[in-house]
N, C-alpha and C positions, 0 to 999 in steps of 0.2 A: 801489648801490655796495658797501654790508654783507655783501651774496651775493657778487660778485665775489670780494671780497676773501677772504671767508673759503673760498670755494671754490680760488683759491691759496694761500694757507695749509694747507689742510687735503691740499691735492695735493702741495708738500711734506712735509710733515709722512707719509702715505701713503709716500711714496718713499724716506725715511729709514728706519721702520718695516720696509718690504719687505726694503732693504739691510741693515740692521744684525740682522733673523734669518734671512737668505741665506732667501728664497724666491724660486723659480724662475717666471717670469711671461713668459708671451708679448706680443705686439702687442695693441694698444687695448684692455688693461685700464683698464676707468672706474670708479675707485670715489668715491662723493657721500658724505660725509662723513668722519670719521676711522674708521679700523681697527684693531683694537687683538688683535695677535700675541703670542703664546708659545712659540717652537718647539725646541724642540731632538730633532726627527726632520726630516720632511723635508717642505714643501709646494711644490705643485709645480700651477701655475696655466695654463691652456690661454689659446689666443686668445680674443680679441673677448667678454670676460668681464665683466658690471656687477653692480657691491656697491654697494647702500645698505645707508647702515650708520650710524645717527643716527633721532631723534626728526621733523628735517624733511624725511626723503627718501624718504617713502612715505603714502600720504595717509592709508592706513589706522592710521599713528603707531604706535609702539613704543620707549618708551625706551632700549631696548635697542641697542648696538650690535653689527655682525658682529664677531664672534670666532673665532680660529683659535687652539687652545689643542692643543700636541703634546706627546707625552712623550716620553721618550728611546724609540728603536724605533718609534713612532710615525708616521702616513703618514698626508697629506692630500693626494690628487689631484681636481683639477676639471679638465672637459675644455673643447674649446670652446664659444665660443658656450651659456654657463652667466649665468644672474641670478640671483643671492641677495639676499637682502632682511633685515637685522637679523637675522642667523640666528648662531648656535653651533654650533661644527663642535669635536667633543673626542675625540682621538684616543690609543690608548696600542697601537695594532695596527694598523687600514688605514680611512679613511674615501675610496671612490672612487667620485665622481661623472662620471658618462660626459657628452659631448657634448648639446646643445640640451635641459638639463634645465633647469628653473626650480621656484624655495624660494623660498614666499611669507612671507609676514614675522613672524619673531619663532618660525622653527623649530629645533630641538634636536636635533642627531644627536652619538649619545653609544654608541660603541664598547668601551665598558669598563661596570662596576659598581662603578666607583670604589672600591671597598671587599669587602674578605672577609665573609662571610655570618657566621662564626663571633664572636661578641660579643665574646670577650678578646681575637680580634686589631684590631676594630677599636675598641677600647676605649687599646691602645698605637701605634693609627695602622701598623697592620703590613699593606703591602699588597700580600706576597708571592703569595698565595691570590687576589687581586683577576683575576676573569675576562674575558677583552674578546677580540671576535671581531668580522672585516670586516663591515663596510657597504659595498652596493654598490647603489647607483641609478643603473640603464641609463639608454639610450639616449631622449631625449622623456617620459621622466616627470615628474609636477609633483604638486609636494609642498602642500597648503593652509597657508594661515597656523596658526601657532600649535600645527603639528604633531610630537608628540617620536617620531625611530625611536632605535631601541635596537639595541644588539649585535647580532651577526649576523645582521642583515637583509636581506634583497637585494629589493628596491623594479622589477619586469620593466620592459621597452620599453615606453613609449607609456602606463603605468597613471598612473592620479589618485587623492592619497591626497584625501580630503576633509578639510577648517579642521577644528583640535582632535584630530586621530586619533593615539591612540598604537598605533604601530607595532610589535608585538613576534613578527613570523612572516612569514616572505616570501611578497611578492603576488606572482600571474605577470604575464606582459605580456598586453596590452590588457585590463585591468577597472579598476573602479571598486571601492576599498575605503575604509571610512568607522568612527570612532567611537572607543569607548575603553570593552572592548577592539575592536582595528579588527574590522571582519569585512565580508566579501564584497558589496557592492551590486548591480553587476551588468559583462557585458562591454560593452568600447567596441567592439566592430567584431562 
């Protein structure tokens, strides 16, 4: 009855969220636990899309909940038929995820450098200098748990990042890339 409940609750609670930072959501988006939004750019959510996003909604566990965090100018597109799992999605330029991809639990896709390279300015929290460039994960790629991409990465069709890999240089489609720093495995097809 605890689950019931708090799975209406929490579905509420979701729908308010959604509404009160105007994000754009297709048909049977299911998200299992609470979502926790910051947008003042634009996210924009495709059909038939599932977000766990809690400590009980994935067996592998992460305390972690999904996050969608934008800045002004900022762009977060999922397409459809997309499963995220406890992931942070941080945008200050474009994060766009294409159709039937899947993020395994507790990944980081981070579009920016949150900060200027040079000491004094980030010493006055100045983050005019702050660099950030699209992300873009095609078409059938799937991302391992626990995996961070970074700034202008483009993630090809159909590629597998492996669990733990930091992502700092775009894969092509059909391979396998793994580690940190990531690098080349082998092809899938």
């Amino acid at each position: 009855m605890y689950n019931y409940l708090s799975e209406i609750f929490n579905n509420l609670f979701n729908k308010v969220i959604l509404k009160i930072f105007k994000v754009n959501y297709g048909y049977n988006l299911i998200i299992h636990g609470r979502i926790f939004i910051r947008n003042k750019g634009n996210i924009n959510i495709g059909d038939n899309v599932k977000i766990n996003s809690g400590l009980n909604y994935n067996p592998i566990g992460c305390e972690t909940s999904t996050r969608f965090v934008v800045y002004e100018g900022g762009e977060i597109s999922i397409g459809n038929n997309v499963g995220i799992s406890n992931s942070i999605l941080i945008s200050r330029c474009k994060i766009q995820i294409d159709d039937h991809v899947l993020i395994g639990n507790g990944c980081k896709f981070w579009d920016t450098n949150f900060h200027s390279l040079d000491i004094h300015e980030r010493h006055v929290d100045d983050q005019s200098n702050t660099i950030s460039s699209p992300i873009i994960i095609k078409k059938n790629a799937f991302i391992g748990g626990c995996s961070i991409v970074l700034r202008g990465v483009t993630i090809g069709e159909n590629s597998i990042i492996g669990a733990g890999s930091v992502v700092t240089k775009n894969v092509p489609e059909n391979q396998i890339w793994a580690g940190n720093p990531i690098r080349f495995i082998r092809n899938i097809i």
